[in-house]
C-alpha positions as CSV (number, residue, x, y, z in Angstrom):
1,X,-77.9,-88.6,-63.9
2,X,-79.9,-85.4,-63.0
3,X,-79.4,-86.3,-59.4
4,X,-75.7,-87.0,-59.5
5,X,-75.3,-83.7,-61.6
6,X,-77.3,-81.6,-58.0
7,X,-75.3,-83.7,-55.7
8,X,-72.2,-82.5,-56.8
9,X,-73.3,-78.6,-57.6
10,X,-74.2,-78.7,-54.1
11,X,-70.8,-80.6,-53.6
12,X,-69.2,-77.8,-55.2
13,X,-71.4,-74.9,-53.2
14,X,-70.2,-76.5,-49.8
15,X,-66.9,-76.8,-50.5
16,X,-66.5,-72.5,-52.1
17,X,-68.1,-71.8,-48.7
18,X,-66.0,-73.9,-47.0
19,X,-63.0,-71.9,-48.6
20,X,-64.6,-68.9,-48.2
21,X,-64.9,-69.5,-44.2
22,X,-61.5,-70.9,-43.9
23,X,-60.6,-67.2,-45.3
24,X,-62.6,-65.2,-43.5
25,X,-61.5,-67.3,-40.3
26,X,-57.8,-67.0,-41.4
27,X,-58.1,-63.3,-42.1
28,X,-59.7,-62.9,-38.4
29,X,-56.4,-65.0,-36.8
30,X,-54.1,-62.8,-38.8
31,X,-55.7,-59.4,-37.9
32,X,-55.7,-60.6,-34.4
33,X,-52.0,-61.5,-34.4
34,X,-51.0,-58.4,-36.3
35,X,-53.4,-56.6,-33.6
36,X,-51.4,-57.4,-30.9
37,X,-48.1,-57.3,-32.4
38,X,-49.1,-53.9,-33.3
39,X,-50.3,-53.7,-29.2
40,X,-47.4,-55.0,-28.1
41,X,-44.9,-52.1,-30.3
42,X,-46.8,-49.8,-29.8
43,X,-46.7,-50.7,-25.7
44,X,-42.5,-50.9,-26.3
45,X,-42.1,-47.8,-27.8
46,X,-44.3,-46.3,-25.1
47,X,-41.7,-47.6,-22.5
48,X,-39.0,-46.4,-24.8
49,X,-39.9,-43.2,-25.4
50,X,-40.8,-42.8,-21.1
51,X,-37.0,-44.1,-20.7
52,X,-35.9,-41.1,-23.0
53,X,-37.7,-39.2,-21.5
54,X,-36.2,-39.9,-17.9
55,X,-32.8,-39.8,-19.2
56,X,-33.4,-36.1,-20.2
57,X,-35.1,-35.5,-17.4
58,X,-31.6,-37.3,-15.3
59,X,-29.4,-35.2,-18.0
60,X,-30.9,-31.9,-17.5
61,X,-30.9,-32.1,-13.8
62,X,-27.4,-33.1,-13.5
63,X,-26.0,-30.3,-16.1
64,X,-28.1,-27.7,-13.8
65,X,-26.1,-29.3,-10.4
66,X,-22.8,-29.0,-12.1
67,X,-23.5,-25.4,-13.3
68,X,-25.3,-24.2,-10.1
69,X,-23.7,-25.5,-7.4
70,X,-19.8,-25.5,-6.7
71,X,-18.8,-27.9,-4.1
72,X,-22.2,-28.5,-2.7
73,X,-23.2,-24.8,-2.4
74,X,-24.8,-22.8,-4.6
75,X,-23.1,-19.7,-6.2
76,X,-26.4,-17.5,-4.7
77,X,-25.1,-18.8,-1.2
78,X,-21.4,-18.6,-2.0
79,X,-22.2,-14.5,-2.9
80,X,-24.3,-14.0,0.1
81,X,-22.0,-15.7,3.0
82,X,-18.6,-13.3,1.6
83,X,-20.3,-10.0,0.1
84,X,-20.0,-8.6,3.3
85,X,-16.5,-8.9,3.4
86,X,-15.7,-6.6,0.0
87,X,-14.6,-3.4,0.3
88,X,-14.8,-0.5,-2.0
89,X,-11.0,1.4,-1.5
90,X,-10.9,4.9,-3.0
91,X,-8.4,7.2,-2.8
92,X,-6.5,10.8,-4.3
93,X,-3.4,11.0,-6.2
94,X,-1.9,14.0,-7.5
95,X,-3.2,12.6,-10.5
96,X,-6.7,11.7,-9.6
97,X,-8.5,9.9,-8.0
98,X,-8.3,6.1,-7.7
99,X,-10.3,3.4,-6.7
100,X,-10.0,-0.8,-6.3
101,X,-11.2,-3.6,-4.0
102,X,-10.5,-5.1,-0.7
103,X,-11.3,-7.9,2.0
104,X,-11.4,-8.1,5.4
105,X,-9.4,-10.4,7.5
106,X,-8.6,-11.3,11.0
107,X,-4.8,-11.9,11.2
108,X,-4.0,-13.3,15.1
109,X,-6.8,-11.2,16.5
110,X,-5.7,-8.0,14.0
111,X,-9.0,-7.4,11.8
112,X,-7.4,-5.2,8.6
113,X,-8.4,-5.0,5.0
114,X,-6.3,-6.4,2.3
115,X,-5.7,-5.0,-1.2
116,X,-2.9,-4.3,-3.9
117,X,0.0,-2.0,-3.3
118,X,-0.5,-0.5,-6.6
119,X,-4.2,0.5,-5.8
120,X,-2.7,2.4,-2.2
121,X,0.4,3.8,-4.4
122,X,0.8,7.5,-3.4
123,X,-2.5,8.2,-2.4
124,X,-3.6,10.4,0.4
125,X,-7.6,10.3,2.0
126,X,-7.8,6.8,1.9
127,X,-10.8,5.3,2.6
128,X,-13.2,2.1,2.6
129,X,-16.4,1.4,2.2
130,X,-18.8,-1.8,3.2
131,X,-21.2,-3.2,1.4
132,X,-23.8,-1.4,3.6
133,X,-22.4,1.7,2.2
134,X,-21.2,3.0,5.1
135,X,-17.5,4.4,4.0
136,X,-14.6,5.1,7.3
137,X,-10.9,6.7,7.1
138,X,-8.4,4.4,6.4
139,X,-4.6,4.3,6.8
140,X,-1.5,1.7,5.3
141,X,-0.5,0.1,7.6
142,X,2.3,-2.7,5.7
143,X,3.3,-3.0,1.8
144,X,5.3,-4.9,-0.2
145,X,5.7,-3.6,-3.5
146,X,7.7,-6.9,-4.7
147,X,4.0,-8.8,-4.2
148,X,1.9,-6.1,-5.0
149,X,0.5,-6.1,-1.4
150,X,-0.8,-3.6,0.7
151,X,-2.5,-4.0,4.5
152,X,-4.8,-1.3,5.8
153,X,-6.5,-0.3,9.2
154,X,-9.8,1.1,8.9
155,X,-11.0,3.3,11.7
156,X,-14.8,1.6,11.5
157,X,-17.0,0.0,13.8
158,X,-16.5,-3.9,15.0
159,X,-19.9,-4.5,13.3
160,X,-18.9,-3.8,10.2
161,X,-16.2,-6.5,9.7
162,X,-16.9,-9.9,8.2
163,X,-13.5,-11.9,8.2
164,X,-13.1,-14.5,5.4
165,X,-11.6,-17.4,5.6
166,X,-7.5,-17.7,3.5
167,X,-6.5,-21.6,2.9
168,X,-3.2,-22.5,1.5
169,X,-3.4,-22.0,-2.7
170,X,-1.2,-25.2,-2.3
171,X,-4.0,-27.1,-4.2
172,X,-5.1,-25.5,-6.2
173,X,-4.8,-27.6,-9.8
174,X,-5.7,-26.3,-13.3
175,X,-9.3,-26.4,-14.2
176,X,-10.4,-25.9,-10.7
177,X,-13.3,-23.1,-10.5
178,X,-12.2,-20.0,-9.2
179,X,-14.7,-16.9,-8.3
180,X,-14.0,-13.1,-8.2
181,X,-15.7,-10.8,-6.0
182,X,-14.8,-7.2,-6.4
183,X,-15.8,-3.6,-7.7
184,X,-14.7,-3.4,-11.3
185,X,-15.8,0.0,-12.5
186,X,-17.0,1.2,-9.3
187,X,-19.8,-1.8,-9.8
188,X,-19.8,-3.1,-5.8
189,X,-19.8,-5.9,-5.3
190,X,-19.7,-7.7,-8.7
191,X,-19.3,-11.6,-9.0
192,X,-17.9,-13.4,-11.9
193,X,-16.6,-17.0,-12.4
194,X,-14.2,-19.0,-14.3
195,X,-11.6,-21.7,-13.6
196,X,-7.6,-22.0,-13.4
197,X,-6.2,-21.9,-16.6
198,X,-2.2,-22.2,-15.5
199,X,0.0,-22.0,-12.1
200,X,3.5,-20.4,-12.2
201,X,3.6,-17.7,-14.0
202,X,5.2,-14.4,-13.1
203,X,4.5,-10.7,-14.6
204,X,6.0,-7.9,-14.0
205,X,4.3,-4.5,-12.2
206,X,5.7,-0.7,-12.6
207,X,5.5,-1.0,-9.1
208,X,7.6,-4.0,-8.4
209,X,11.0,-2.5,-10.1
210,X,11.4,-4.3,-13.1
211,X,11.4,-7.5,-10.6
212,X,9.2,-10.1,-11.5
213,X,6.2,-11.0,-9.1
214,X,6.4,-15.1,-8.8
215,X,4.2,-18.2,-8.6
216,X,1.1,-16.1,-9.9
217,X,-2.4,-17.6,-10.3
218,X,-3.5,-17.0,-14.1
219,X,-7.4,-17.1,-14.7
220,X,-10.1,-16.6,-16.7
221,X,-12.1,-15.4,-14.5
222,X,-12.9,-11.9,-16.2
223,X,-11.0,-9.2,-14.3
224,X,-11.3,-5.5,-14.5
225,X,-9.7,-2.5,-13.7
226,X,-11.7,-1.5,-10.0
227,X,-11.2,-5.5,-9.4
228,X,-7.9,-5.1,-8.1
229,X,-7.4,-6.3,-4.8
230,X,-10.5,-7.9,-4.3
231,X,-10.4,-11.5,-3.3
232,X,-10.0,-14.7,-5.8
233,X,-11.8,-17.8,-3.9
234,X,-12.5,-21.6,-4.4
235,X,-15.6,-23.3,-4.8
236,X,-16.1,-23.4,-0.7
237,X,-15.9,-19.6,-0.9
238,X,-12.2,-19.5,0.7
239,X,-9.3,-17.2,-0.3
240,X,-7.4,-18.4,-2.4
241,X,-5.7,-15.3,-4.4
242,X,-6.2,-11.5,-4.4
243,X,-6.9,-10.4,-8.3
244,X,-3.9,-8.2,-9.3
245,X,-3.8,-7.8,-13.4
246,X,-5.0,-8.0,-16.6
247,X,-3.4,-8.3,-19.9
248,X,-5.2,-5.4,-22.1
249,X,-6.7,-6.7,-25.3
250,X,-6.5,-10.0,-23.8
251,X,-9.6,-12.2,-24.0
252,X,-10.3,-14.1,-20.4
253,X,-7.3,-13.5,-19.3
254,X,-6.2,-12.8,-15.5
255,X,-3.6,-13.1,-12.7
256,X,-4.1,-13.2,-9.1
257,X,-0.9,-13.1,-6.2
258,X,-1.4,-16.6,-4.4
259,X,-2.9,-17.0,-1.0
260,X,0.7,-18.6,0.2
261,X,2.4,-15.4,-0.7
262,X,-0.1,-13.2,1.5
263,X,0.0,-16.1,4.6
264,X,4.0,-16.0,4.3
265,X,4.1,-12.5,4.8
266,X,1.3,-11.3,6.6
267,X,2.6,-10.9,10.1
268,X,5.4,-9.0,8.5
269,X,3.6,-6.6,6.7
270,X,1.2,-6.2,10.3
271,X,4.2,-5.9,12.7
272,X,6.7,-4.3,10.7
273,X,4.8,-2.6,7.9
274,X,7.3,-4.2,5.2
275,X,8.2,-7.8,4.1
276,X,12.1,-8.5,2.9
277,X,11.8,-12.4,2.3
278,X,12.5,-12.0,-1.1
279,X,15.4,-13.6,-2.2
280,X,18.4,-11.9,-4.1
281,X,20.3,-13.4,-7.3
282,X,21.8,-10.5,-9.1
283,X,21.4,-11.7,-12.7
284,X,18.7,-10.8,-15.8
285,X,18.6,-13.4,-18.1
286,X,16.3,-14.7,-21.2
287,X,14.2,-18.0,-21.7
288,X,15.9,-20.2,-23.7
289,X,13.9,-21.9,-27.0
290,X,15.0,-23.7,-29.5
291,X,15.8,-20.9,-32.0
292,X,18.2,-19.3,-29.7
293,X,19.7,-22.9,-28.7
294,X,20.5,-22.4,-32.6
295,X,21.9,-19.1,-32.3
296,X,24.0,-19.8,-29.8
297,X,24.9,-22.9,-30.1
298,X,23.9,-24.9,-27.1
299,X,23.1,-27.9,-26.4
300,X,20.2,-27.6,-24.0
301,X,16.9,-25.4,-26.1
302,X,15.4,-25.2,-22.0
303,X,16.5,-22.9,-19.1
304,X,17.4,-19.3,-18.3
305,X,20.6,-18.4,-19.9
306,X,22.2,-15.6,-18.2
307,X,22.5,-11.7,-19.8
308,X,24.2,-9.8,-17.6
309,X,25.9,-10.5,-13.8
310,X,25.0,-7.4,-11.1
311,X,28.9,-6.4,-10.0
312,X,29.1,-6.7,-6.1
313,X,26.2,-8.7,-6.6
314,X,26.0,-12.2,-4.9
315,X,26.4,-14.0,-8.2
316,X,29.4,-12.2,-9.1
317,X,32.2,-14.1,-9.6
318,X,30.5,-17.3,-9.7
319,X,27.9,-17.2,-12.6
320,X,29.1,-16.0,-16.3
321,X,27.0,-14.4,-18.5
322,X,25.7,-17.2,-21.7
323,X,25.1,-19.9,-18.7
324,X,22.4,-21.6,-18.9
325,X,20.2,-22.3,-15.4
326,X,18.9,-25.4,-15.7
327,X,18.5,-26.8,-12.4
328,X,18.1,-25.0,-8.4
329,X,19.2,-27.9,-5.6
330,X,17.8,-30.0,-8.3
331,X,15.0,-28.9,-9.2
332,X,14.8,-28.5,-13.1
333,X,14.4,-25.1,-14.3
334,X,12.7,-24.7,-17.6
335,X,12.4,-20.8,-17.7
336,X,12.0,-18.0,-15.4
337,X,8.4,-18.8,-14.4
338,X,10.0,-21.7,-13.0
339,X,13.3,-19.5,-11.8
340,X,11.5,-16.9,-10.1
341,X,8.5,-19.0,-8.6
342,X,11.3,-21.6,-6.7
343,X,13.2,-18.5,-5.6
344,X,9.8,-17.3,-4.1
345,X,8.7,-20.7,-2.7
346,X,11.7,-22.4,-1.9
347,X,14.3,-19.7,-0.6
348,X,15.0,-17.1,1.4
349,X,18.0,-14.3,1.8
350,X,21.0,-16.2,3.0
351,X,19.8,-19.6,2.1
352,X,23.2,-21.5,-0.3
353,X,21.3,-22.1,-3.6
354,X,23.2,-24.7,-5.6
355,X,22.5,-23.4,-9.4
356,X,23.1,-26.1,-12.2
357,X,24.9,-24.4,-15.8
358,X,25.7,-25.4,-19.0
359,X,28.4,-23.8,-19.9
360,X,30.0,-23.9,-23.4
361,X,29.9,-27.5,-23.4
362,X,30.2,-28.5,-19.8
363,X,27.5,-29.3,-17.3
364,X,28.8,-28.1,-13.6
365,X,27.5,-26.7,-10.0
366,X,27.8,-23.4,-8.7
367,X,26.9,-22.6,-5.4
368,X,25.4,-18.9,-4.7
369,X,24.5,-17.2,-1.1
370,X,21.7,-15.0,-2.1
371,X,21.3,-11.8,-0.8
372,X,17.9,-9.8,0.0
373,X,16.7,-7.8,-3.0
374,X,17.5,-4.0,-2.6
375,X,14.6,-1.6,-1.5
376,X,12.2,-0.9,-3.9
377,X,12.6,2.3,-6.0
378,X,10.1,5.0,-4.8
């Protein structure tokens, strides 16, 4: 009995260190297996983490190419391949003195500076100066107060002119980037950018007669007064607009006369020193809204409804006043952004124009031989 009693004491020893084993040798398997899963997460959040990484590296560098370079060249490069070709224009008034920007540019072997006309307006010892700061006599040589343009001849060495390039404004689209180059202030040579923020519009100038200047570029690209005249370009550094305006206590918020107005009338304004393309209607009129759609009871709340008829003038007789334009050879008219910029684009002094009216309650065609608008009043 003693012996059987040992045996299975020592029975019972083997089989606690048995157990004991089997847990130290499980414990071992599941630290190793927890190891490497640990490994192995810690190895994919590595990767992870490298991947984020690259994607902000990918991010960052493609933000910096959209903000740096316009059309595959740099802003830097842009500024250094046209400053050459802004000009500071100053001038005396019997007011003052005044002072604006300009451009050069080679018109069928003619190299003249371009500006506004309201920055040449009445002024006597006219001159321009290069970016190299050396300054020449300048004279006018064409204007067109109707487009706020003006054309000068500077009495300067060949040297010192750097022709840029003018492309059609055609299209341009809204949102495009636009840059300004000019002297606001009497700052030379001063960029700033911004894009297209709407096509069409028309303001109106003291200079232009209570006529409205068509098809304008707006922009908010900041403009400032000493900017005037200086050159509006695309992201290939092309001409696209010369800055005219502002709206004061407007926040980004400018207007530039389109490169197709200055190519249309160019070689007039060279070879004749004036430009009379500007097509005549003889009428004022209001936009029409929905309000005064209710005031007057129409049935159209769009268009340009009709205020007053010039007598003599080449709607007389044929439009009323409370017609409502809506429609030039078929083109709808919405208002007289739209009005003024198809007269502009589309027509010329002795073209037919076939107007669409509502009038009263009848929709009908009227056909008008415009005239050319009467000289500007000095």
């Amino acid at each position: 009995m003693i012996a059987s009693k040992g045996f299975s004491k020592a029975s019972a020893s083997l089989l606690i260190l048995l157990f004991a084993a089997g847990l130290m040798v499980g414990g071992l398997v599941s630290f190793y297996i927890n190891y490497e899963q640990v490994n192995s997460l810690n190895s994919q959040v590595a990767n992870l983490q490298s991947q984020v990484s690259d994607l902000k590296g990918f991010q960052n560098a493609t933000y910096q190419t959209i903000n740096i370079l316009q059309n595959g060249t740099s802003l830097a490069a842009l500024y250094q391949s046209v400053r050459d070709s802004i000009v500071l224009i100053q001038g005396d008034t019997s007011s003052g003195t005044v002072q604006g920007s300009g451009f050069v540019y080679t018109f069928s072997g003619r190299t003249v500076v371009l500006t506004n006309y309201h920055v040449v307006e009445g002024t006597t010892g006219l001159s321009v100066t290069f970016s190299d700061g050396n300054g020449y006599s300048a004279t006018v040589l064409g204007t067109d107060p109707y487009s706020d343009l003006a054309v000068l001849s500077v009495n300067a060495l060949s040297s010192e002119f750097k022709p840029v390039n003018i492309v059609s404004s055609s299209t341009l689209g809204v949102g495009e980037s636009v840059i300004a180059i000019g002297n606001p202030y009497g700052l030379v040579g001063s960029l700033t950018t911004g894009v297209v923020s709407a096509l069409g519009r028309t303001i109106t100038e003291d200079t232009a007669g209570g006529f409205a200047i068509a098809n304008i570029i707006q922009t908010s690209t900041p403009i400032n007064p000493g900017n005037s005249g200086g050159p509006l370009l695309n992201a290939a550094g092309n001409v696209v607009g010369i800055t005219t305006a502002i709206v004061s206590d407007s926040q980004g918020l400018g207007f530039a006369i389109p490169s197709n107005t200055i190519l249309r009338e160019i070689s007039s304004l060279i070879t004749n020193g004036y430009y009379t393309g500007h097509a005549y209607l003889g009428v004022t009129g209001e936009d029409m809204d929905y309000s005064l759609a209710q005031q007057y009871g129409a049935s159209v709340t769009y268009g340009w409804r009709i205020a007053t008829v010039v007598g003599g003038g080449p709607s007389d007789g044929k439009l009323n006043v409370g017609d409502i334009v809506i429609a030039l050879n078929n083109q709808t008219i919405r208002n007289n952004d739209d009005l003024a910029t198809y007269l502009e684009e589309h027509t010329l002094p002795g073209d037919s124009l076939v107007i669409t009216v509502v009038r009263g309650n009848s929709q009908l065609d009227v056909t008008v031989v415009l005239a050319a608008r009467p000289p500007p009043k000095t």
